[in-house]
C-alpha positions as a Markdown table, in Angstrom:
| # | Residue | x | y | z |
|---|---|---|---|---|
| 1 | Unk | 136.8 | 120.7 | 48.2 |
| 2 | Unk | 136.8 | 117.9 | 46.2 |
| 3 | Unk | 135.1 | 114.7 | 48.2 |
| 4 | Unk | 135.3 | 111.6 | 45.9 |
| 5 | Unk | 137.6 | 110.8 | 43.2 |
| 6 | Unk | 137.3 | 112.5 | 39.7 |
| 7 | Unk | 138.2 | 111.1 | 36.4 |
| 8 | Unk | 139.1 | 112.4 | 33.2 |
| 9 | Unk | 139.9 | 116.1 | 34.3 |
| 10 | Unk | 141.3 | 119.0 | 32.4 |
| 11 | Unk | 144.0 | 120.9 | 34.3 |
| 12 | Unk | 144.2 | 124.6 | 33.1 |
| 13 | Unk | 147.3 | 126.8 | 33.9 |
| 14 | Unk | 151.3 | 127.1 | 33.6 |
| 15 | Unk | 153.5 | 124.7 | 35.0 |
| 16 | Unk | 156.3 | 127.6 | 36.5 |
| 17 | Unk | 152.4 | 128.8 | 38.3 |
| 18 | Unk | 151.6 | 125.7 | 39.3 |
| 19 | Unk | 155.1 | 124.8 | 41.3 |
| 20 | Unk | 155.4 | 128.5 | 42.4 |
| 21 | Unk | 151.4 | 127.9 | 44.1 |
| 22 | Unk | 151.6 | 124.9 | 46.0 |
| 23 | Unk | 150.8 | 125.4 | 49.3 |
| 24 | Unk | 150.7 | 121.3 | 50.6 |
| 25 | Unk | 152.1 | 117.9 | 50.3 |
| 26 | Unk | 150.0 | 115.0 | 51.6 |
| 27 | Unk | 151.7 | 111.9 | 52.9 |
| 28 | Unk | 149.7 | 109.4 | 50.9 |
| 29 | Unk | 151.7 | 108.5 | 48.4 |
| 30 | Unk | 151.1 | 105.1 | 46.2 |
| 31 | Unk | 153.7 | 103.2 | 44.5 |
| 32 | Unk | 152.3 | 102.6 | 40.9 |
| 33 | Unk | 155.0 | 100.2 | 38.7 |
| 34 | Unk | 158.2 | 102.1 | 39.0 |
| 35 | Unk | 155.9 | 105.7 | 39.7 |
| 36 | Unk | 155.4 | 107.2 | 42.9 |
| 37 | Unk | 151.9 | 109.0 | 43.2 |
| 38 | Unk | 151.0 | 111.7 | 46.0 |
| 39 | Unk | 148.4 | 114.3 | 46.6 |
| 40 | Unk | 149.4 | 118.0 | 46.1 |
| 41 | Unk | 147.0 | 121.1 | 46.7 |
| 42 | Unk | 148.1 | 124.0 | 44.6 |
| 43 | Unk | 145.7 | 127.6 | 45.1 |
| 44 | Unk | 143.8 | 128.6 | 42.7 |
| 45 | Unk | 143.5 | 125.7 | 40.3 |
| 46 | Unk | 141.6 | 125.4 | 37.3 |
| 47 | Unk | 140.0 | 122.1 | 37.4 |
| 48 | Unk | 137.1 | 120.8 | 34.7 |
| 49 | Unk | 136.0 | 116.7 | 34.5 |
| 50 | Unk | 133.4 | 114.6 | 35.8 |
């Protein structure tokens, strides 16, 4: 569980396995410029940063 916000990450995996592993959609998007921004939480991601 990640409990404060990470930068600079490295996301390892295939974007097909990525969509076909989501399992939720948070509600807290932010409107960035023209960009809308949202949590996802996809299983078994491969996540390196500090």
């Amino acid at each position: 569980m990640i409990a404060y916000p990470v930068h600079e990450i490295t996301v390892a995996g295939r974007l097909q396995d990525m969509y076909r592993d989501i399992v939720g959609v948070a509600d807290d998007a932010l409107r960035r410029s023209s960009n809308k921004i949202g949590s996802i939480l996809i299983a078994g991601m491969t996540v390196a940063g500090s």
